[in-house]
C-alpha positions as CSV (number, residue, x, y, z in Angstrom):
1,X,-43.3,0.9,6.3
2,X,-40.5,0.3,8.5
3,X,-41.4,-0.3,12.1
4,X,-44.8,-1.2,11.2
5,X,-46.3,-4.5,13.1
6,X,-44.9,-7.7,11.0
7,X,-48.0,-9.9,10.7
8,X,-46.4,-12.5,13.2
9,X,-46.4,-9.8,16.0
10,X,-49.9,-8.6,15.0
11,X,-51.4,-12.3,15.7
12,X,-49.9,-12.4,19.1
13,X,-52.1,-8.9,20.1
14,X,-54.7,-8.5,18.0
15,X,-57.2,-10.2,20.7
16,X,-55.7,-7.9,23.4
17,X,-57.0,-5.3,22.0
18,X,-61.0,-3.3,22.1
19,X,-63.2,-3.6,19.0
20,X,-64.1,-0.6,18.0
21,X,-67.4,0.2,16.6
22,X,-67.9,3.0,14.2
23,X,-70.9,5.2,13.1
24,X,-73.0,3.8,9.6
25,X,-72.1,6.3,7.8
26,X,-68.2,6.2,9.0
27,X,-67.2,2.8,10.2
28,X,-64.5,2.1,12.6
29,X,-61.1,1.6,11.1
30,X,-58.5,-1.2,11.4
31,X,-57.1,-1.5,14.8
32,X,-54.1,-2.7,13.3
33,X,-53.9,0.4,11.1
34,X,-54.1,2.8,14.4
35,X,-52.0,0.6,16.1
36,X,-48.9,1.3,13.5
37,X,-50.1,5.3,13.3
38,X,-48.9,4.9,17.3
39,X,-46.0,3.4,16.4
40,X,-44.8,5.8,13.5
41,X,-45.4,8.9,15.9
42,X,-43.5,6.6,18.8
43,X,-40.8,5.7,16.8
44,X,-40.3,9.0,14.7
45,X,-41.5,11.5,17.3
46,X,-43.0,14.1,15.2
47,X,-46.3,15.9,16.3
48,X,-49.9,13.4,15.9
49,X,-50.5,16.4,12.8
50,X,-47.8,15.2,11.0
51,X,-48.3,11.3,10.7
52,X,-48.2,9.5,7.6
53,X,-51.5,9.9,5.5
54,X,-51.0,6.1,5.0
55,X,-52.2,5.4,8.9
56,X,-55.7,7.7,8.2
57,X,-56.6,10.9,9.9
58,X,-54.2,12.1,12.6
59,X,-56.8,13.4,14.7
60,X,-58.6,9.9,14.8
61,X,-55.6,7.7,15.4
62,X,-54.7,10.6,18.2
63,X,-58.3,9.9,19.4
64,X,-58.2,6.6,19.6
65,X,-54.5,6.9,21.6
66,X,-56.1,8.7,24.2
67,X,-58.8,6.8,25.1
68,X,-57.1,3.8,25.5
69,X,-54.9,5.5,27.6
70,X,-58.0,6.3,29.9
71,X,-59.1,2.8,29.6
72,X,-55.8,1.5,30.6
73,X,-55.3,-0.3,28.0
74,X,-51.7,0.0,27.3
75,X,-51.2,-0.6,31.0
76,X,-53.3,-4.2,30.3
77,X,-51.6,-4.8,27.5
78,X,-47.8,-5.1,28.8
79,X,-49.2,-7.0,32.1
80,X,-50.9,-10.0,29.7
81,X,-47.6,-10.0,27.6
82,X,-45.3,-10.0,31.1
83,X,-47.3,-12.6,32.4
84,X,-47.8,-15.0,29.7
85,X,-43.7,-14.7,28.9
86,X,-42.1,-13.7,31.7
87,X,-40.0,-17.0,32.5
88,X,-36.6,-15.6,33.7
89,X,-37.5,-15.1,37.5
90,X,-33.9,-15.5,38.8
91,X,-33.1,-12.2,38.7
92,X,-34.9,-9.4,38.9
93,X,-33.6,-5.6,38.4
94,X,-34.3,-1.9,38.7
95,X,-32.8,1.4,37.4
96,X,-33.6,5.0,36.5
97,X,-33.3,7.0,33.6
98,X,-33.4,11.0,33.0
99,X,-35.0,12.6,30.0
100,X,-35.4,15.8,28.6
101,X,-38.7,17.6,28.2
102,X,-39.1,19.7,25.3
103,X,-40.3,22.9,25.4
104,X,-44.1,22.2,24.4
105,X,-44.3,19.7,27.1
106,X,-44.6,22.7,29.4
107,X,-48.1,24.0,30.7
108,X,-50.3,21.5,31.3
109,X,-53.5,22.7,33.1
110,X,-53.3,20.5,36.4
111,X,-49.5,21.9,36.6
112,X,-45.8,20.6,35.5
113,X,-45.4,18.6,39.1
114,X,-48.4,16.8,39.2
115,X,-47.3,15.4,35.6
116,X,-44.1,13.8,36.3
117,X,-41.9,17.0,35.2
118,X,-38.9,18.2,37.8
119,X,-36.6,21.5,37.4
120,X,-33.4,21.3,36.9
121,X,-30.6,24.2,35.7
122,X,-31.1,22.9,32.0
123,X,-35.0,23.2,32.2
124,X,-37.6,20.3,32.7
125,X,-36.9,16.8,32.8
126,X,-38.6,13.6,33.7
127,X,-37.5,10.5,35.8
128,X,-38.4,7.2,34.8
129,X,-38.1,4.1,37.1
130,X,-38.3,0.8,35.6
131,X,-38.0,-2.5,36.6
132,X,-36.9,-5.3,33.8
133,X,-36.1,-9.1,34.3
134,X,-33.2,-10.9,33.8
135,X,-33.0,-10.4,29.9
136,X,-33.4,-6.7,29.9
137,X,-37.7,-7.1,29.1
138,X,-39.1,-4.4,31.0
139,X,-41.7,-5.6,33.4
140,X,-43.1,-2.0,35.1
141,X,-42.8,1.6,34.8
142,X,-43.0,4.8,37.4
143,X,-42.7,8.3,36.5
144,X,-41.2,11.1,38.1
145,X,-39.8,14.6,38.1
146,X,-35.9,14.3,37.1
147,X,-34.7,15.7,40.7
148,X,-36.5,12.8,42.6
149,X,-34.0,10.1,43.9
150,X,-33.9,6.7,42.5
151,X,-35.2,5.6,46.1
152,X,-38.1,7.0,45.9
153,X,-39.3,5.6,42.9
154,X,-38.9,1.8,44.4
155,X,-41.5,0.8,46.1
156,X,-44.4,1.2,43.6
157,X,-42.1,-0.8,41.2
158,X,-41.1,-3.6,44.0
159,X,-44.7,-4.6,44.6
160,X,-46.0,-5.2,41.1
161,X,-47.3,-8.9,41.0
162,X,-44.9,-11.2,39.6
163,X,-42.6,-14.4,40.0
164,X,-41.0,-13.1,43.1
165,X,-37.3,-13.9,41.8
166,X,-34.1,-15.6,43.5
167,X,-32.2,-11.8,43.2
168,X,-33.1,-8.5,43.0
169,X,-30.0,-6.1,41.6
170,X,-29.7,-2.6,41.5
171,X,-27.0,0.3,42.3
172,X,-26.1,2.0,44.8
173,X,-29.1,4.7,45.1
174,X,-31.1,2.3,46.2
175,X,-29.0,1.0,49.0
176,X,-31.2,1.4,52.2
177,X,-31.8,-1.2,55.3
178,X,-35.9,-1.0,54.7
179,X,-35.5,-1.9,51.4
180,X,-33.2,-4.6,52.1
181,X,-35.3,-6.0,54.9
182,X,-38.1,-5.8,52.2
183,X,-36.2,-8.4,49.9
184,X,-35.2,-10.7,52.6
185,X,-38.7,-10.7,54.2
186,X,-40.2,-12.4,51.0
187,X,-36.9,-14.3,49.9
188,X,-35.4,-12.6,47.6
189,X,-31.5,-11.4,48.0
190,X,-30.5,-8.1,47.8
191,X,-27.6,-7.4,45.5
192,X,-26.9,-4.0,46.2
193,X,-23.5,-2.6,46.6
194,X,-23.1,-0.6,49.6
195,X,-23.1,3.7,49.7
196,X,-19.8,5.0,50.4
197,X,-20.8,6.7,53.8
198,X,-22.4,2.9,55.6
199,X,-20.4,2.5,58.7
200,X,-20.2,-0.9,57.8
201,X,-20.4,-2.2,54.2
202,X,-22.3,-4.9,53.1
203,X,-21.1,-7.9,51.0
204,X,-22.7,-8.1,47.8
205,X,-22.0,-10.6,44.5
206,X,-20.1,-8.6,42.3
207,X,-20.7,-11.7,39.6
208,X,-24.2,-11.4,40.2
209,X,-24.1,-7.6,40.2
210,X,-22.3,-7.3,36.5
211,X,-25.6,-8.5,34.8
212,X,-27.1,-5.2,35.4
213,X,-26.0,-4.1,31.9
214,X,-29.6,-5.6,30.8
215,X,-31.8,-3.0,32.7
216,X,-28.9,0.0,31.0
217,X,-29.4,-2.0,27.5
218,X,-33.1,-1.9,27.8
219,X,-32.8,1.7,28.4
220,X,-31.0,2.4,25.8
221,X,-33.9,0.2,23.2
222,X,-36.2,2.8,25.0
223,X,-34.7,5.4,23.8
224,X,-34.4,4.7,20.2
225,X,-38.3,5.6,20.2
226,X,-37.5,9.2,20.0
227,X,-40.9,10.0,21.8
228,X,-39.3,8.1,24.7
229,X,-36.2,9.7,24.1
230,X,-37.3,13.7,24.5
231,X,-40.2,14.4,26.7
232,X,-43.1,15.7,24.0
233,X,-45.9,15.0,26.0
234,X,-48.0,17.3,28.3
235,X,-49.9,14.9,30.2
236,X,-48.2,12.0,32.6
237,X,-51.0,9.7,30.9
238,X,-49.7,10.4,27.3
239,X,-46.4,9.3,28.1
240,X,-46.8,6.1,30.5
241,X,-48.9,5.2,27.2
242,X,-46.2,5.7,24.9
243,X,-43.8,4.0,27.3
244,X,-46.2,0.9,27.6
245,X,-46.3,1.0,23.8
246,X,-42.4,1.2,23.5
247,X,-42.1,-1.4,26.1
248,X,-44.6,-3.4,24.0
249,X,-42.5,-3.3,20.9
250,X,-39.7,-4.8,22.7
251,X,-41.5,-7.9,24.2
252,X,-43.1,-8.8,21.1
253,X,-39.9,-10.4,19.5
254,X,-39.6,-12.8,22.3
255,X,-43.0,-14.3,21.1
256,X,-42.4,-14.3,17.7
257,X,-39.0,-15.7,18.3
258,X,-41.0,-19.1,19.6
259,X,-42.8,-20.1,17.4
């Protein structure tokens, strides 16, 4: 079915994954099954009760989604691909997006806040703060409600371990003097253009700057998973999963593409 795992991207993750060990009388099922279940549901963003038959019993694909997500799988998963391809370290960049939360999302039992969700005049919405490399492949993820600045969201994203790269680019929201003394202080150059209230702007390289149509293109792949696209999830766990998935999807290529 289309958006299923092609069998080249299957042999690049198929070791990344658990075993999983079923009961005598009902063995486990294929991982690689699940695995496209997640996808379909990801892609299509209908509720885990209306998945294809083809990918087994909803309830035991949904099952197997959420543990994972407690094991932090997902979260291992996109680190091992980031590291093993993540060759373009001269420039680094970082950008928000808001998203709409539907309706259901509402309600969860620890409270909307807590989960990532912000109020707004249109209802709930999510923030989500990423941080991609030079060729738009998303590298790390942060979640927060929609009214939160893009500041805010930073730091978690500025400290992940990677290649520390020659240039980190990102708009004007995130022009501060701490987070510019941050780049500097381990090497890397700031290309931020300057707010319009700085007493004195700062020089930036507008060259430089115009590649950050790759972080707003990644986006925008993101968002072709409808699941990413509108907010369906309760939990903030559910949909950092979903987004690790998504982000998953969009690495895979650049594996397949050498060999």
């Amino acid at each position: 079915m289309r958006g299923d795992l092609t069998d080249a991207e299957w042999e690049i993750i198929q070791g990344l994954l658990p075993s999983e060990r079923g009961r005598c009388v009902r063995p486990a099922k294929s991982n690689r099954l699940f695995l496209n279940g997640m996808l379909y549901v990801l892609r299509t963003g209908c509720p885990w009760r209306d998945m294809h038959e083809r990918y087994g019993k909803w309830n035991s694909v949904y099952v197997r989604f959420r543990r994972w997500a407690e094991q932090g799988v997902w979260d291992a998963l996109l680190e091992t691909l980031v590291d093993l391809g993540l060759t373009d370290d001269w420039q680094h960049m970082i950008d928000s997006t808001i998203i709409r939360a539907h309706s259901q999302a509402a309600g969860a039992k620890r409270g909307t806040h807590k989960e990532g969700f912000g109020q707004s005049c249109g209802g709930f919405t999510s923030k989500i703060h990423a941080r991609s490399d030079g060729q738009g492949r998303p590298l790390a993820f942060a979640l927060t409600g929609g009214e939160v600045s893009d500041y805010s969201g930073a730091d978690s994203l500025i400290d992940i371990p990677v290649t520390t790269p020659h240039c980190f680019l990102a708009d004007k929201g995130y022009d501060s003097d701490r987070l510019r003394e941050k780049q500097l202080f381990r090497g890397i150059l700031p290309v931020i253009p300057p707010r319009s209230n700085r007493k004195k702007p700062i020089p930036y390289n507008l060259q430089h700057y115009k590649d950050r149509h790759c972080i707003e293109r990644m986006f925008n792949k993101l968002k072709r998973f409808r699941r990413i696209a509108t907010r369906y999830d309760k939990t903030r766990k559910s949909f950092l999963a979903f987004l690790h998935l998504a982000a998953v999807k969009l690495w895979l290529p650049s594996f397949v593409n050498k060999t």
